[in-house]
ROMARNU-980376 format. One record per residue: x negated, y, z of N, C-alpha, C in turn; residue in three letters; residue number from 0. Coordinates in pm, 1 decimal. Atoms other than C-alpha are relative to their C-alpha. Example, Ala and Ser with C-alpha at 12.3 -4.5 7.8 and 13.67 -1.06 7.14 Angstrom:
<sites>
<site><n_u>-89.0</n_u><n_v>-119.0</n_v><n_w>0.0</n_w><ca_u>-1230.0</ca_u><ca_v>-450.0</ca_v><ca_w>780.0</ca_w><c_u>-90.0</c_u><c_v>120.0</c_v><c_w>0.0</c_w><resn>ALA</resn><resi>0</resi></site>
<site><n_u>82.0</n_u><n_v>-119.0</n_v><n_w>-6.0</n_w><ca_u>-1367.0</ca_u><ca_v>-106.0</ca_v><ca_w>714.0</ca_w><c_u>77.0</c_u><c_v>109.0</c_v><c_w>73.0</c_w><resn>SER</resn><resi>1</resi></site>
</sites>
This chain:
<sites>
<site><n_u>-113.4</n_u><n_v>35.3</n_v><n_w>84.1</n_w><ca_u>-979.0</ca_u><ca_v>1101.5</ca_v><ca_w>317.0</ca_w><c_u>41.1</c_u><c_v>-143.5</c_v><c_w>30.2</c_w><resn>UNK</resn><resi>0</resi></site>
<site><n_u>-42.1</n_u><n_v>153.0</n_v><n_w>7.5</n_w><ca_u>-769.8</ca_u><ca_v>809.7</ca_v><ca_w>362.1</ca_w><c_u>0.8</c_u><c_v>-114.9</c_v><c_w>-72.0</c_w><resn>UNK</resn><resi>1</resi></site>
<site><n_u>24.2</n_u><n_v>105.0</n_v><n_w>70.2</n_w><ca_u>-814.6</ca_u><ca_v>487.4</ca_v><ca_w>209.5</ca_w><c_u>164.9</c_u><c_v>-78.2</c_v><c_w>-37.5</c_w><resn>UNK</resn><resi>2</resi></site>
<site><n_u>-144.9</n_u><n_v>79.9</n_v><n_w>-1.5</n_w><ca_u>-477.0</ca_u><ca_v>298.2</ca_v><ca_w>82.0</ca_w><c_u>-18.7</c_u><c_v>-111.7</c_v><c_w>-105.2</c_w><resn>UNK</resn><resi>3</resi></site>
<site><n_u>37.7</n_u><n_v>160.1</n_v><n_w>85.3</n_w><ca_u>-495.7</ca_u><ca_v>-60.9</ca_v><ca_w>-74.5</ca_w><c_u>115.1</c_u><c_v>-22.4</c_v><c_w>-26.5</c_w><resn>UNK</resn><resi>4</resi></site>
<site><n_u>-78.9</n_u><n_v>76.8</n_v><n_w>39.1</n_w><ca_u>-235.5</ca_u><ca_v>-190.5</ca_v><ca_w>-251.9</ca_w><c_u>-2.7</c_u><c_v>-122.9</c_v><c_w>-14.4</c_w><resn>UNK</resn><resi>5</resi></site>
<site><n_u>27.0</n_u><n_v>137.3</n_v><n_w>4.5</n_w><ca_u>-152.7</ca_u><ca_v>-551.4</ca_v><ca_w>-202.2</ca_w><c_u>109.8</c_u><c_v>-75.3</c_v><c_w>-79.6</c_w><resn>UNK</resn><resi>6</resi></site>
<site><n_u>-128.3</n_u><n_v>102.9</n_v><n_w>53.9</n_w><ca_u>-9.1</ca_u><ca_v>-834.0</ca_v><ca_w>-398.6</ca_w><c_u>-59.2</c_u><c_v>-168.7</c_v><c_w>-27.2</c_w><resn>UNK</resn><resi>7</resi></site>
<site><n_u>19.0</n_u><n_v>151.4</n_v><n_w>39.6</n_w><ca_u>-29.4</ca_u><ca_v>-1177.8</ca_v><ca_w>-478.4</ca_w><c_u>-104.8</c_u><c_v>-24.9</c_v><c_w>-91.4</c_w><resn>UNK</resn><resi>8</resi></site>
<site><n_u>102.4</n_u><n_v>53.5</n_v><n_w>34.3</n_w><ca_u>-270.1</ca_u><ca_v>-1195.0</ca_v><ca_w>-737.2</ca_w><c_u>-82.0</c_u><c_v>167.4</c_v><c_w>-86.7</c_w><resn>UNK</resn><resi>9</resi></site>
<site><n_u>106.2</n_u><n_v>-89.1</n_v><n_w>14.1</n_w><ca_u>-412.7</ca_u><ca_v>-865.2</ca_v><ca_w>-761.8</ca_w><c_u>22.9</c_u><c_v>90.4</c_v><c_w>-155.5</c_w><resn>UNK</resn><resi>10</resi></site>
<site><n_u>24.7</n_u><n_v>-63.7</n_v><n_w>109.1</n_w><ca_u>-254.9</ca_u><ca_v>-745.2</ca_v><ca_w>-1109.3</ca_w><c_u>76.1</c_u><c_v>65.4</c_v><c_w>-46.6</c_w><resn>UNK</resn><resi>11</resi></site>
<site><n_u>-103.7</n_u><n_v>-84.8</n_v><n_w>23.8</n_w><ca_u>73.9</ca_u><ca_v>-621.0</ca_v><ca_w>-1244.2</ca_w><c_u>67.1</c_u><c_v>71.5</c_v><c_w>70.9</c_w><resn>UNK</resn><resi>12</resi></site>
<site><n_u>-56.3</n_u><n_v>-109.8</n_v><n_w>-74.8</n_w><ca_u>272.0</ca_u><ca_v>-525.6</ca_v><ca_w>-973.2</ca_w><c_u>-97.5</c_u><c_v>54.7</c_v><c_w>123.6</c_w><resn>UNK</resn><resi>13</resi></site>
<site><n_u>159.2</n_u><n_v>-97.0</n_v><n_w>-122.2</n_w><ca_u>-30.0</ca_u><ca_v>-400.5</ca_v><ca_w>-730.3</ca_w><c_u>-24.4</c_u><c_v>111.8</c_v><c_w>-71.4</c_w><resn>UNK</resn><resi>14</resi></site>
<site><n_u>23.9</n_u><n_v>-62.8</n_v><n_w>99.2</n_w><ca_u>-101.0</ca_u><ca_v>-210.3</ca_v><ca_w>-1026.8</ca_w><c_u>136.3</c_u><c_v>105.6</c_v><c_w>-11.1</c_w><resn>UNK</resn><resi>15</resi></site>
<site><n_u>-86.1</n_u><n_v>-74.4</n_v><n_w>45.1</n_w><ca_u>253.3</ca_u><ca_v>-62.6</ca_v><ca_w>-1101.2</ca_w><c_u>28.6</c_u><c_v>65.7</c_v><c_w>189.3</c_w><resn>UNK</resn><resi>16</resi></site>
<site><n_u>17.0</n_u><n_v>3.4</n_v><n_w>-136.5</n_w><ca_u>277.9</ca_u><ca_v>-45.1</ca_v><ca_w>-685.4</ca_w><c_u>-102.0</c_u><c_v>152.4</c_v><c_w>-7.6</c_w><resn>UNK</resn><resi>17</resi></site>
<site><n_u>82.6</n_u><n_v>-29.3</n_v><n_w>-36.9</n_w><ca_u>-31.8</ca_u><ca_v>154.7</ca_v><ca_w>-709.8</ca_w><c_u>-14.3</c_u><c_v>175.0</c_v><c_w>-64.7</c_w><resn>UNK</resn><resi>18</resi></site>
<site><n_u>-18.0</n_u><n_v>-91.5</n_v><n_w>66.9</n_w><ca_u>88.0</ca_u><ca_v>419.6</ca_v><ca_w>-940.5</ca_w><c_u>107.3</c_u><c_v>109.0</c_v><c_w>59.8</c_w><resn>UNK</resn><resi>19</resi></site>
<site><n_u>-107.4</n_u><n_v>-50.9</n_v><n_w>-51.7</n_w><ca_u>413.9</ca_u><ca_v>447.7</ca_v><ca_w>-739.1</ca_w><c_u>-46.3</c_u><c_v>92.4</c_v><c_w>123.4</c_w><resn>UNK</resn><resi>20</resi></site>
<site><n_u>59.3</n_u><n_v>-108.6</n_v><n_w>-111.0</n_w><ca_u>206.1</ca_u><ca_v>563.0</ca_v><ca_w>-444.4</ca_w><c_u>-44.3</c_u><c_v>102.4</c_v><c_w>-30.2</c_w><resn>UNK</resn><resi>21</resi></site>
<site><n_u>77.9</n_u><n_v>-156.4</n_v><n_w>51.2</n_w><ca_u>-5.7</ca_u><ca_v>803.6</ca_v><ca_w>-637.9</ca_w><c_u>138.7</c_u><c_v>99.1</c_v><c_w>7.7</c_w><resn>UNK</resn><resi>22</resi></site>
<site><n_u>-119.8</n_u><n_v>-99.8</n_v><n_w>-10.7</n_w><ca_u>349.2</ca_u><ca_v>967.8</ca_v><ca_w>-721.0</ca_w><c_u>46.4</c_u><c_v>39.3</c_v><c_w>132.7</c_w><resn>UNK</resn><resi>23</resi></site>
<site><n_u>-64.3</n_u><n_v>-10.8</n_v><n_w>-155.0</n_w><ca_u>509.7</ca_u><ca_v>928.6</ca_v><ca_w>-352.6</ca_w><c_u>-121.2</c_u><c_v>144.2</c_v><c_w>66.9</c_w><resn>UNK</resn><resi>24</resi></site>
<site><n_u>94.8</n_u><n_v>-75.7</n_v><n_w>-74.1</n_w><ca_u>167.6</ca_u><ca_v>1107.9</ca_v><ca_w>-238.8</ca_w><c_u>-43.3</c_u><c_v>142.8</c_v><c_w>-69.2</c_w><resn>UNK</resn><resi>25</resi></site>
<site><n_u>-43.1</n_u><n_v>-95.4</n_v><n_w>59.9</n_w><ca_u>230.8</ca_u><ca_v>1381.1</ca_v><ca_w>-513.0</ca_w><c_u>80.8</c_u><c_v>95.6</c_v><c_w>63.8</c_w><resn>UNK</resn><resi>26</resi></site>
<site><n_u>-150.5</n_u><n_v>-30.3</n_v><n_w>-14.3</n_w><ca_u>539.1</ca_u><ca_v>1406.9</ca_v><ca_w>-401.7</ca_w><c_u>-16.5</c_u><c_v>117.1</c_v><c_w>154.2</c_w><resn>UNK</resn><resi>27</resi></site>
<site><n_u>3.5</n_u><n_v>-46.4</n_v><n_w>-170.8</n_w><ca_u>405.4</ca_u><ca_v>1493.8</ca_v><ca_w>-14.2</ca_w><c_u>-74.3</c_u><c_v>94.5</c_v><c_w>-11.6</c_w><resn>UNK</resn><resi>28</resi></site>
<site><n_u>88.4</n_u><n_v>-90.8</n_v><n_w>16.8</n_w><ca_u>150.5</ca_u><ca_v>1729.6</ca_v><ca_w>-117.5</ca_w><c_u>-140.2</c_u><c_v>-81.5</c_v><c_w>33.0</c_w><resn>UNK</resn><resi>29</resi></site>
<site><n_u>90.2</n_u><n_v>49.2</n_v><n_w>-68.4</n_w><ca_u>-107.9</ca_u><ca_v>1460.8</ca_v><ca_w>29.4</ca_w><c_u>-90.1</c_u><c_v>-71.3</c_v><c_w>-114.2</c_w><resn>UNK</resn><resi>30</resi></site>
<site><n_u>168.4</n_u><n_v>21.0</n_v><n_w>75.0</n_w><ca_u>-468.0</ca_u><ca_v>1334.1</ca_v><ca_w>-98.3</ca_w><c_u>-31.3</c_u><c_v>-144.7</c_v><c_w>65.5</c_w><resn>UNK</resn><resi>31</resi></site>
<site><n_u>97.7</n_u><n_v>165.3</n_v><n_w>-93.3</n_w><ca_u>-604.4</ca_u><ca_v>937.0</ca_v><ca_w>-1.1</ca_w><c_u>-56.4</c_u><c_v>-24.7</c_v><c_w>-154.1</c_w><resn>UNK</resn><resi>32</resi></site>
<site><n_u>69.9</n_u><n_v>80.7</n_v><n_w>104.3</n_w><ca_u>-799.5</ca_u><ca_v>729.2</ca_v><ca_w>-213.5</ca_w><c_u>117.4</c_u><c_v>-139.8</c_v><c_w>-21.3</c_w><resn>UNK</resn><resi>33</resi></site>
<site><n_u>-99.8</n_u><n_v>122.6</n_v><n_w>37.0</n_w><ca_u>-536.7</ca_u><ca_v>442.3</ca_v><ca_w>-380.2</ca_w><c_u>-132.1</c_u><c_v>-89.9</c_v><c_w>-61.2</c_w><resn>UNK</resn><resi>34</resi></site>
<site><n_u>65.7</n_u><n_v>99.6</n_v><n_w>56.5</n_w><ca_u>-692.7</ca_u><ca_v>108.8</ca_v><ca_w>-473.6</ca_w><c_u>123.7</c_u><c_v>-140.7</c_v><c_w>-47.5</c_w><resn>UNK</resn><resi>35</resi></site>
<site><n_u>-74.4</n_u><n_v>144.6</n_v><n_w>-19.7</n_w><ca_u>-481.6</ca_u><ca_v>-254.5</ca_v><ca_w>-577.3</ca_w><c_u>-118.5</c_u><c_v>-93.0</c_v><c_w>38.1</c_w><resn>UNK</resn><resi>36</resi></site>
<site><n_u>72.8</n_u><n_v>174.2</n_v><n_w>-32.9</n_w><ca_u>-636.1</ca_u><ca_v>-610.4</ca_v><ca_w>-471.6</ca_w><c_u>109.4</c_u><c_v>-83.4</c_v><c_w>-13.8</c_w><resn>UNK</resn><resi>37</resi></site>
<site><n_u>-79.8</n_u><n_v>116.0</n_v><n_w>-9.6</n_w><ca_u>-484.9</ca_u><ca_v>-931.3</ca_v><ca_w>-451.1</ca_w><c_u>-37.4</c_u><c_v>-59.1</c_v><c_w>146.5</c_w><resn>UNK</resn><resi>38</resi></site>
<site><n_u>11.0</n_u><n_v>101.3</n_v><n_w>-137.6</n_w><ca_u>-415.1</ca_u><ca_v>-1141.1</ca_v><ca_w>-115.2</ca_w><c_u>-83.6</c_u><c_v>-2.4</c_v><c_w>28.7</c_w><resn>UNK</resn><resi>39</resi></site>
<site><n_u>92.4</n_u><n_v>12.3</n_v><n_w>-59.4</n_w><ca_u>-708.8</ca_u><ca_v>-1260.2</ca_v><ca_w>-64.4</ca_w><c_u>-122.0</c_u><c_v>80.5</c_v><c_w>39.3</c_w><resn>UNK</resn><resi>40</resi></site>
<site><n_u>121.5</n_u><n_v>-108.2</n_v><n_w>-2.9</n_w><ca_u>-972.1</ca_u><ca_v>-1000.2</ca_v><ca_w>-140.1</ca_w><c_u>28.1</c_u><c_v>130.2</c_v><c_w>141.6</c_w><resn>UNK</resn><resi>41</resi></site>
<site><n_u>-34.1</n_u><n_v>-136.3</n_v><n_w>-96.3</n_w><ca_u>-790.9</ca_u><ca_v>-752.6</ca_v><ca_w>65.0</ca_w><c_u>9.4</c_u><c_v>-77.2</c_v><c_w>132.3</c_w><resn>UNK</resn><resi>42</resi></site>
<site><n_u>38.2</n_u><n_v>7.5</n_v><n_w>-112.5</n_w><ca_u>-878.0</ca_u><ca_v>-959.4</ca_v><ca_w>345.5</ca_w><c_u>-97.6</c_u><c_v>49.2</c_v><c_w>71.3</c_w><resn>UNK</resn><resi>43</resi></site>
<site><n_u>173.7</n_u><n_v>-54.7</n_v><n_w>-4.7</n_w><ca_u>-1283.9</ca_u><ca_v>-836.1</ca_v><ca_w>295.4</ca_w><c_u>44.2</c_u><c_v>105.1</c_v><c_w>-10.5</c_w><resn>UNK</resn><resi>44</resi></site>
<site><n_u>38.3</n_u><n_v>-120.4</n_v><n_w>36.0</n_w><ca_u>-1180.0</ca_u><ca_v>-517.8</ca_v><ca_w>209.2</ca_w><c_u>45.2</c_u><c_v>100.2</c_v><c_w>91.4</c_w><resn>UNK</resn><resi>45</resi></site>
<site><n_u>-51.5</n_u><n_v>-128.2</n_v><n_w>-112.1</n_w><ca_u>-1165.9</ca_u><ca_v>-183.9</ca_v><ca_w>444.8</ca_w><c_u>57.1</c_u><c_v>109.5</c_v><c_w>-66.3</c_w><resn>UNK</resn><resi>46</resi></site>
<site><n_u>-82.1</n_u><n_v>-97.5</n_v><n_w>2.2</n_w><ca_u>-894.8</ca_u><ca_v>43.5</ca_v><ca_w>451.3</ca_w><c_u>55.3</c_u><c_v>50.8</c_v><c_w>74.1</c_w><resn>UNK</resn><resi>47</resi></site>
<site><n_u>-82.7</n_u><n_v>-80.4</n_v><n_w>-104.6</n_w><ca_u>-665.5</ca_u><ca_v>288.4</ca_v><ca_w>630.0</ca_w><c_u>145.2</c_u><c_v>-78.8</c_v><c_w>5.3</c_w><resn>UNK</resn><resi>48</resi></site>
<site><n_u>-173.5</n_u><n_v>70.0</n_v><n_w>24.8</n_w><ca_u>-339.6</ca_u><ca_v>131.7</ca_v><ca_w>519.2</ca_w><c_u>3.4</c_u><c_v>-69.9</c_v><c_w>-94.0</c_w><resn>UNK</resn><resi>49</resi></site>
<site><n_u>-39.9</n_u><n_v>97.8</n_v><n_w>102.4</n_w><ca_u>-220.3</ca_u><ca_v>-141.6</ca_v><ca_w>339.9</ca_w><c_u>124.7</c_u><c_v>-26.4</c_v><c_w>-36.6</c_w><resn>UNK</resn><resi>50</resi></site>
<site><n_u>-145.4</n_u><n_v>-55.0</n_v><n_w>35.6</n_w><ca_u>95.4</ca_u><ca_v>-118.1</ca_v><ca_w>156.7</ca_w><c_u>25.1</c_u><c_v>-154.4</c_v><c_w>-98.4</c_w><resn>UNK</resn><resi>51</resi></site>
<site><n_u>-96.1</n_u><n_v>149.8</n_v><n_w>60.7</n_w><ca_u>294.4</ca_u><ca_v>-460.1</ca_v><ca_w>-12.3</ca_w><c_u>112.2</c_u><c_v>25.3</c_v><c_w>17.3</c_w><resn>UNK</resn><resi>52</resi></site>
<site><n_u>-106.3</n_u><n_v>94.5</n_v><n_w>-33.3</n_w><ca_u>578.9</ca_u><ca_v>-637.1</ca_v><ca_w>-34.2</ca_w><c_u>8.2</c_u><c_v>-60.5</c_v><c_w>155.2</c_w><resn>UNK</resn><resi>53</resi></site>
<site><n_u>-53.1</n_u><n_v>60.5</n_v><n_w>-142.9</n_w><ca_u>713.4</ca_u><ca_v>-789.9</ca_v><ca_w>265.4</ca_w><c_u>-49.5</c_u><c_v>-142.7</c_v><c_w>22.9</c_w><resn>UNK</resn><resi>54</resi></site>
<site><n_u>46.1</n_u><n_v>162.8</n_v><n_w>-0.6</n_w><ca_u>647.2</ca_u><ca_v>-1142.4</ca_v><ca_w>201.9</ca_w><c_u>-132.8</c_u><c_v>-70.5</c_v><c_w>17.9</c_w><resn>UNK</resn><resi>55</resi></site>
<site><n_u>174.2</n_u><n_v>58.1</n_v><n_w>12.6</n_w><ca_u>263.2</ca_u><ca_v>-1074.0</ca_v><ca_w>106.9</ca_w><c_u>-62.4</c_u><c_v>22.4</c_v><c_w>142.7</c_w><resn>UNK</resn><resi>56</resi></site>
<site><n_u>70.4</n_u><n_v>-69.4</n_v><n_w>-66.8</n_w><ca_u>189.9</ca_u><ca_v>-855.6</ca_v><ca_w>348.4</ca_w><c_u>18.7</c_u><c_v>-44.1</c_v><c_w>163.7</c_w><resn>UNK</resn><resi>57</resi></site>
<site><n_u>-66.2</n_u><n_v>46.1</n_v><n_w>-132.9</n_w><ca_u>370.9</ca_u><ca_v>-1053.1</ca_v><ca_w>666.0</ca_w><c_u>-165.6</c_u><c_v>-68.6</c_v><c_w>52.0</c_w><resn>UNK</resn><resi>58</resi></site>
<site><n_u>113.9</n_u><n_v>36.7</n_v><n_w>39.1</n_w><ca_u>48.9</ca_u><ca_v>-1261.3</ca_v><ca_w>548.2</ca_w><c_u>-144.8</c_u><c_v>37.5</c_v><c_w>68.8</c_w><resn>UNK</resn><resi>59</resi></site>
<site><n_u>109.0</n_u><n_v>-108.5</n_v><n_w>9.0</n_w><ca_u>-217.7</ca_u><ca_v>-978.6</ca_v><ca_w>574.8</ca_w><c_u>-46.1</c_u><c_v>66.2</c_v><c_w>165.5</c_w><resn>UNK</resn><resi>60</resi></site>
<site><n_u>14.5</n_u><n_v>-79.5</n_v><n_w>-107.2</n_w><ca_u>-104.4</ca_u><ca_v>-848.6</ca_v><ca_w>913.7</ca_w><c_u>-105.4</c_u><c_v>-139.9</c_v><c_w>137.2</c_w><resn>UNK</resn><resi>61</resi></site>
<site><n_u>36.7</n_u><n_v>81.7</n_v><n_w>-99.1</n_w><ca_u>-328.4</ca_u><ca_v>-964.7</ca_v><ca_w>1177.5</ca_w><c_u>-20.9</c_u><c_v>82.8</c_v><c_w>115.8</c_w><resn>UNK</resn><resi>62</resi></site>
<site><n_u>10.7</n_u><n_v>-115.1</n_v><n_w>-144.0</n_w><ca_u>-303.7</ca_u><ca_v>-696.9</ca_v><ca_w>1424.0</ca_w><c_u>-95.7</c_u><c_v>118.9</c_v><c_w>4.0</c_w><resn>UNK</resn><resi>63</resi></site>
<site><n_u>75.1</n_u><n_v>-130.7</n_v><n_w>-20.9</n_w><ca_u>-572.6</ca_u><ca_v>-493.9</ca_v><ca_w>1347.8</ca_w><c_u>-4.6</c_u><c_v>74.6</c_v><c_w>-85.7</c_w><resn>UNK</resn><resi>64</resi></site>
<site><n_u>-4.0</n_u><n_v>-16.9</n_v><n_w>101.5</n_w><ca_u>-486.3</ca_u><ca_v>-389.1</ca_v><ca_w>1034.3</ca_w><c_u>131.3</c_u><c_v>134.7</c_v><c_w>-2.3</c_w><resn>UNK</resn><resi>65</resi></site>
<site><n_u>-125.7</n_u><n_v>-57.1</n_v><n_w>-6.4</n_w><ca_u>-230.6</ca_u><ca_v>-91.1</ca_v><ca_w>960.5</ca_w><c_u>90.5</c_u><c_v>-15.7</c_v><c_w>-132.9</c_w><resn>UNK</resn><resi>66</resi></site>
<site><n_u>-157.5</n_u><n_v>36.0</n_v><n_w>132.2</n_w><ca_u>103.0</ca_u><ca_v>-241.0</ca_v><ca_w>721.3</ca_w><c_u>10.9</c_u><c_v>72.2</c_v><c_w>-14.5</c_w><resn>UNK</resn><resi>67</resi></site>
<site><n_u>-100.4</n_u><n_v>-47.1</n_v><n_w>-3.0</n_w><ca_u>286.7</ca_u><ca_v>-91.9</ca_v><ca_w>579.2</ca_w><c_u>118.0</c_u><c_v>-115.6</c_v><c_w>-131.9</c_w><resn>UNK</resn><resi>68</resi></site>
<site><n_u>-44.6</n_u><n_v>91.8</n_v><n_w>102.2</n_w><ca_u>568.1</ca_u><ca_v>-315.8</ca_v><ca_w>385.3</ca_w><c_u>86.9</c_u><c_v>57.0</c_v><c_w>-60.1</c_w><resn>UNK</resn><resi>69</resi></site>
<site><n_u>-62.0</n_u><n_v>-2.0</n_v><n_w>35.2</n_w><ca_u>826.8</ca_u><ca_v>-264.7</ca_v><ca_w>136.0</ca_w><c_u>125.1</c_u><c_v>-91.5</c_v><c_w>-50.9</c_w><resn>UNK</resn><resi>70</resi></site>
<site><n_u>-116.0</n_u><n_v>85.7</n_v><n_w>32.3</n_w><ca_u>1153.4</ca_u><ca_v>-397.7</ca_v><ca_w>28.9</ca_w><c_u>27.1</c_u><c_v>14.3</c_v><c_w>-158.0</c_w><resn>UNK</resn><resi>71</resi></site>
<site><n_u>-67.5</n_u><n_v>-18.7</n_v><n_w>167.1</n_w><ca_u>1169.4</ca_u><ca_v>-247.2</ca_v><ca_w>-322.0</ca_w><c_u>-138.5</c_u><c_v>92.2</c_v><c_w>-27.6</c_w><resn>UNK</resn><resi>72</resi></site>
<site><n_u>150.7</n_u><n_v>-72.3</n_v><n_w>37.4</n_w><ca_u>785.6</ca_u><ca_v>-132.4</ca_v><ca_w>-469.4</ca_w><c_u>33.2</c_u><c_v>64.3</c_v><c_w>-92.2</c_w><resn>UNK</resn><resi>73</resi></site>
<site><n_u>-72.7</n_u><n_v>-99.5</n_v><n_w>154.0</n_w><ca_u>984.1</ca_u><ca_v>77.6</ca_v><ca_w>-780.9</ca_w><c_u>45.5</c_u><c_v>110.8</c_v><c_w>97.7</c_w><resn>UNK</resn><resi>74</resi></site>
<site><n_u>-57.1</n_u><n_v>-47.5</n_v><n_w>-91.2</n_w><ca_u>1124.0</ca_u><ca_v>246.8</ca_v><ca_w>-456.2</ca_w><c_u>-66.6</c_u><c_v>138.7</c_v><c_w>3.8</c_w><resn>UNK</resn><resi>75</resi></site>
<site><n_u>111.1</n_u><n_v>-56.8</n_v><n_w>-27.3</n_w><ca_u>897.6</ca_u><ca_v>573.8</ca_v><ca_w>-455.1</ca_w><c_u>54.3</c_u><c_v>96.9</c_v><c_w>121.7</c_w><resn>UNK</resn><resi>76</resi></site>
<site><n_u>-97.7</n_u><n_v>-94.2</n_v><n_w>-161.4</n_w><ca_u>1168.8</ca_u><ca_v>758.8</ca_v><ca_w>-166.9</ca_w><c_u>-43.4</c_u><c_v>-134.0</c_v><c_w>141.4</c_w><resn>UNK</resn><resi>77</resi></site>
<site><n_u>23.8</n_u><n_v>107.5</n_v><n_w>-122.9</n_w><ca_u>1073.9</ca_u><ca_v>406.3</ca_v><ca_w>46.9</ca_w><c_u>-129.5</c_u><c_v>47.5</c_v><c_w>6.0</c_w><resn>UNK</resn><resi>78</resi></site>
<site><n_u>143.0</n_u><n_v>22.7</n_v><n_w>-16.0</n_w><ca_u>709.9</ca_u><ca_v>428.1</ca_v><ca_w>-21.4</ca_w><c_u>-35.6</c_u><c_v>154.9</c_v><c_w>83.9</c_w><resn>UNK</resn><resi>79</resi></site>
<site><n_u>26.2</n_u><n_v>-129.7</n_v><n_w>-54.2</n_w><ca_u>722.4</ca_u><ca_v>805.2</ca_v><ca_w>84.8</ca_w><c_u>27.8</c_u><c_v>-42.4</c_v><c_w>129.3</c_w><resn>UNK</resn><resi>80</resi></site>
<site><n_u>-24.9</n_u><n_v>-25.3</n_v><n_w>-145.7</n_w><ca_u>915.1</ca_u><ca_v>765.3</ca_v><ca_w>395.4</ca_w><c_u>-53.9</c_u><c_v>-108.8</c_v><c_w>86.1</c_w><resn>UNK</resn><resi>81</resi></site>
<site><n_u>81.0</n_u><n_v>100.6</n_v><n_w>-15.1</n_w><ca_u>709.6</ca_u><ca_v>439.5</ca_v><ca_w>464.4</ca_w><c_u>-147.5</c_u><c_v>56.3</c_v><c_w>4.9</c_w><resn>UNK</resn><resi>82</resi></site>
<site><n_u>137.4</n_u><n_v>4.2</n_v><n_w>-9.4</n_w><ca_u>370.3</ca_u><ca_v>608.7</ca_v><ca_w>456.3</ca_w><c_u>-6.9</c_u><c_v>151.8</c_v><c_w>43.8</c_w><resn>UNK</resn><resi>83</resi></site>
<site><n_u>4.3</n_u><n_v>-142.4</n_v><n_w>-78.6</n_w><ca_u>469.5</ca_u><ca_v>982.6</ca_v><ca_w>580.7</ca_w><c_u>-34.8</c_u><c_v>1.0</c_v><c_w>153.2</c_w><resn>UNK</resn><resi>84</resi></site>
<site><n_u>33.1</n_u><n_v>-16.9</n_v><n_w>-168.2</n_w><ca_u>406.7</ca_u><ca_v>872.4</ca_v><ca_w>960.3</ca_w><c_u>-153.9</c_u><c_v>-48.4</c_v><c_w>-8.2</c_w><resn>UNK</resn><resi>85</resi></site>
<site><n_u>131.1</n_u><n_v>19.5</n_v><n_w>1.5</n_w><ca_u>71.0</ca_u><ca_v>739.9</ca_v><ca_w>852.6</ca_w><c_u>-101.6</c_u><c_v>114.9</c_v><c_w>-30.8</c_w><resn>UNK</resn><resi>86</resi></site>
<site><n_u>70.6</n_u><n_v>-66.6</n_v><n_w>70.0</n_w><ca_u>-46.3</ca_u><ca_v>1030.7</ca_v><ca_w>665.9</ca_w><c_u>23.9</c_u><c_v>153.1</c_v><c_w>77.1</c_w><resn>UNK</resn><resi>87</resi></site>
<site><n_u>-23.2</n_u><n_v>-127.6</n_v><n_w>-47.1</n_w><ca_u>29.9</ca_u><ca_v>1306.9</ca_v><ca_w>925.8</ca_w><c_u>-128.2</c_u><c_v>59.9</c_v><c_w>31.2</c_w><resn>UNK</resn><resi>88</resi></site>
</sites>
């Protein structure tokens, strides 16, 4: 099962509301991962399949070995779908 981290700045409200939006999006696909939130920093230590943010945090996060994914609008749950459907094939 896949792992998916939600990232944000300090790990609490919107990682959290972020984190709910995926559960739905991944409803939505028929698909199964494990969802988690963190904040910035932690989700540097932490292992996952995908990491899903904002744009700003997550520009941050990427260090190449890592798989992004970013958003423009985290309320978005049609972005977060078509944003994490090529990961989850």
């Amino acid at each position: 099962m896949k792992k998916i981290m939600v990232v944000c700045g300090n790990g609490l409200g919107s990682s959290f509301i972020m984190e709910i939006n995926v559960k739905k999006a991944l409803t939505e696909m028929g698909k199964t991962a494990e969802v988690d939130h963190t904040d910035l920093a932690s989700a540097r230590t932490v292992q996952a399949d995908i990491y899903i943010g904002a744009a700003d945090i997550m520009g941050q996060l990427d260090d190449g070995s890592r798989t992004i994914v970013t958003l423009e609008n985290m309320m978005s749950i049609p972005e977060i779908t078509s944003k994490l459907q090529p990961h989850l094939a």
